[in-house]
C-alpha positions as CSV (number, residue, x, y, z in Angstrom):
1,X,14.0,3.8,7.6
2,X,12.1,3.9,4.4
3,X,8.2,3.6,4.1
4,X,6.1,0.8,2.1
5,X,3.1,2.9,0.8
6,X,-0.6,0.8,1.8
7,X,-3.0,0.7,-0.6
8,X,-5.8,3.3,0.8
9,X,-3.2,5.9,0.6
10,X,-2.9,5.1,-3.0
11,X,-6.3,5.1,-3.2
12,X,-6.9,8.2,-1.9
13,X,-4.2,10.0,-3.6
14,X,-6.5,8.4,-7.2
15,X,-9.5,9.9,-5.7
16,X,-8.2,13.5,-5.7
17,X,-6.6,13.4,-8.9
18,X,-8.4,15.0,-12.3
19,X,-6.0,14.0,-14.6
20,X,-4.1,10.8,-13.4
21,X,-0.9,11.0,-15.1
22,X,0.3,14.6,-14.4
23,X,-1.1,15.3,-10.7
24,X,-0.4,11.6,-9.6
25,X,3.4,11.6,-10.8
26,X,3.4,15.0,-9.1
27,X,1.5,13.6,-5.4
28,X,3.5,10.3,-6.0
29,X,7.0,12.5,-6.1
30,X,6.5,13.9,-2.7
31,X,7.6,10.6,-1.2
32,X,11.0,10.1,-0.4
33,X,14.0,8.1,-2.2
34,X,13.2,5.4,-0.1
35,X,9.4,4.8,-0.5
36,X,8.2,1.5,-1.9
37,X,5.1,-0.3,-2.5
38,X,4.1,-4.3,-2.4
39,X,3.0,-6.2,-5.2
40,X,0.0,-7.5,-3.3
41,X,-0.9,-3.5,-3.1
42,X,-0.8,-3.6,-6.7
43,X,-3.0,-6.4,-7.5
44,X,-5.0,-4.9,-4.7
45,X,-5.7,-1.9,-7.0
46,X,-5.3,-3.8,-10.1
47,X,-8.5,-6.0,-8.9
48,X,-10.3,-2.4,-8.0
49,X,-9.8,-1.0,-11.2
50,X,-10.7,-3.9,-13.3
51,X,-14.2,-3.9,-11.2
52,X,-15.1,-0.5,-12.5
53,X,-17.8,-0.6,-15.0
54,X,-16.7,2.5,-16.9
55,X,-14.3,1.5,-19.6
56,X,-12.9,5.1,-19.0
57,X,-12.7,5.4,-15.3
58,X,-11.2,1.7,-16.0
59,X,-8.6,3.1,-18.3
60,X,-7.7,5.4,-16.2
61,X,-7.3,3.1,-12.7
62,X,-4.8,1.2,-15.2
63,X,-2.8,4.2,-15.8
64,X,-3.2,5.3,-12.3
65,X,-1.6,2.0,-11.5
66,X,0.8,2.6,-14.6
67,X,2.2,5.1,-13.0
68,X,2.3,3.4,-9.0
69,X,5.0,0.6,-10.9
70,X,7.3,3.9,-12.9
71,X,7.5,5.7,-9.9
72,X,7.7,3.6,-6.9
73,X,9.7,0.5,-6.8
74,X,7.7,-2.3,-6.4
75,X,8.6,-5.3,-3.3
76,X,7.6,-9.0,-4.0
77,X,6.6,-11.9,-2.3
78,X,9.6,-13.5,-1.9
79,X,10.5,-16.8,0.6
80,X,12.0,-14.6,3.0
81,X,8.6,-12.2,3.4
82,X,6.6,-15.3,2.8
83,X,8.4,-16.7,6.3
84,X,7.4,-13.5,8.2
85,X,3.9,-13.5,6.8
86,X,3.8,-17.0,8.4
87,X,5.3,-15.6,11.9
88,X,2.6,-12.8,11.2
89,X,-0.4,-14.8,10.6
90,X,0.0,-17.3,13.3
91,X,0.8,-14.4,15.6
92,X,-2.2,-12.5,14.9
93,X,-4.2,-15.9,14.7
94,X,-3.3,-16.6,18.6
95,X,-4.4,-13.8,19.7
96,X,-7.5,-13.6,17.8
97,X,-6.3,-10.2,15.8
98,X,-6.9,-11.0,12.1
99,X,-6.3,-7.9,10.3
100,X,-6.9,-10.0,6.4
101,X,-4.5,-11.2,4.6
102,X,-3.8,-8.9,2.1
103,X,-3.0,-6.8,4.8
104,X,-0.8,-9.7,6.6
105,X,0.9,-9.7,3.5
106,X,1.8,-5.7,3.4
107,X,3.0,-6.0,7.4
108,X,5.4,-9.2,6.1
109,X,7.1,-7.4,3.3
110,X,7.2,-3.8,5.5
111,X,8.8,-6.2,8.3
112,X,11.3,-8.0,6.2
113,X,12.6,-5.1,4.6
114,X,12.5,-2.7,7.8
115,X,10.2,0.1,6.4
116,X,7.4,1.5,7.9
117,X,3.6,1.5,6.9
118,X,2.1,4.4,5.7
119,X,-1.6,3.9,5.8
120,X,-5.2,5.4,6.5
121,X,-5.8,2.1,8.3
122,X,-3.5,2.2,11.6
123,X,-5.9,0.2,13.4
124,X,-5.4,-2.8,11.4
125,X,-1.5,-2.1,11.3
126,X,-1.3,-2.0,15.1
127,X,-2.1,-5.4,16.2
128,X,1.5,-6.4,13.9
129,X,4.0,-6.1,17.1
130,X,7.4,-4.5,15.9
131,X,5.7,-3.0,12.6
132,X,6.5,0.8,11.9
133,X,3.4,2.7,11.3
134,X,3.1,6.2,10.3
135,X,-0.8,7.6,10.1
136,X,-1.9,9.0,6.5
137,X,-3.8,12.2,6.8
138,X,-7.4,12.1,6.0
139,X,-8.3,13.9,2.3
140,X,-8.0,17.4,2.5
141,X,-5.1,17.7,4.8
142,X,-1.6,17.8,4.3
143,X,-0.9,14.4,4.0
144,X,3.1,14.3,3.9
């Protein structure tokens, strides 16, 4: 089974880098063959980098992100995941377990496609029934 990589774990993997392009291609290489990301993960850290208010830190979010789309193929919202994130939603609705959409979102694609989550935020992940999850390590452990 392959993994769809959350945001925070991208996020956290840009927070420990000093020079984006070389030590993220490296960090971003340790995942396997069969490690994706969604699209609603990269506007998620599209919309963070575009927020910064220094043009460099900016600059570098954008190649950060530059660098998310040439390494790691990227999943769309397609009709079939935009079915599952309506399965999803109502679901989680029911039951009173919102977890956010953007995060609906992530579950629908990781569903559709049969990968599991990796993500700092298990406890949001959780409350999706049948969704993979593997726990990302907090910084400064081995996170793979």
């Amino acid at each position: 089974m392959g993994t769809l990589i959350d945001t925070c774990v991208l996020v956290d993997l840009e927070r420990r880098m000093s020079a984006p392009l070389d030590e993220s291609q490296a960090a971003l290489s340790k995942f396997d063959d069969d490690a994706f990301v969604s699209a609603i993960t990269l506007g998620e850290l599209a919309f963070g980098a575009e927020l910064v208010r220094s043009a460099v830190k900016r600059e570098r979010g954008r190649q950060f992100i530059q660098t998310v789309s040439d390494i790691l193929p990227c999943l769309s919202a397609d009709a079939d995941v935009a079915r599952v994130f309506g399965l999803v939603a109502s679901d989680l609705g029911r039951r009173g377990a919102t977890i956010g959409a953007h995060d609906t979102w992530i579950a629908a694609t990781a569903l559709r496609h049969n990968l599991t989550v990796v993500t700092a935020n298990v406890r949001h992940f959780e409350y999706v029934d049948g969704l993979a999850i593997r726990r990302w390590w907090n910084v400064g452990e081995e996170p793979l």
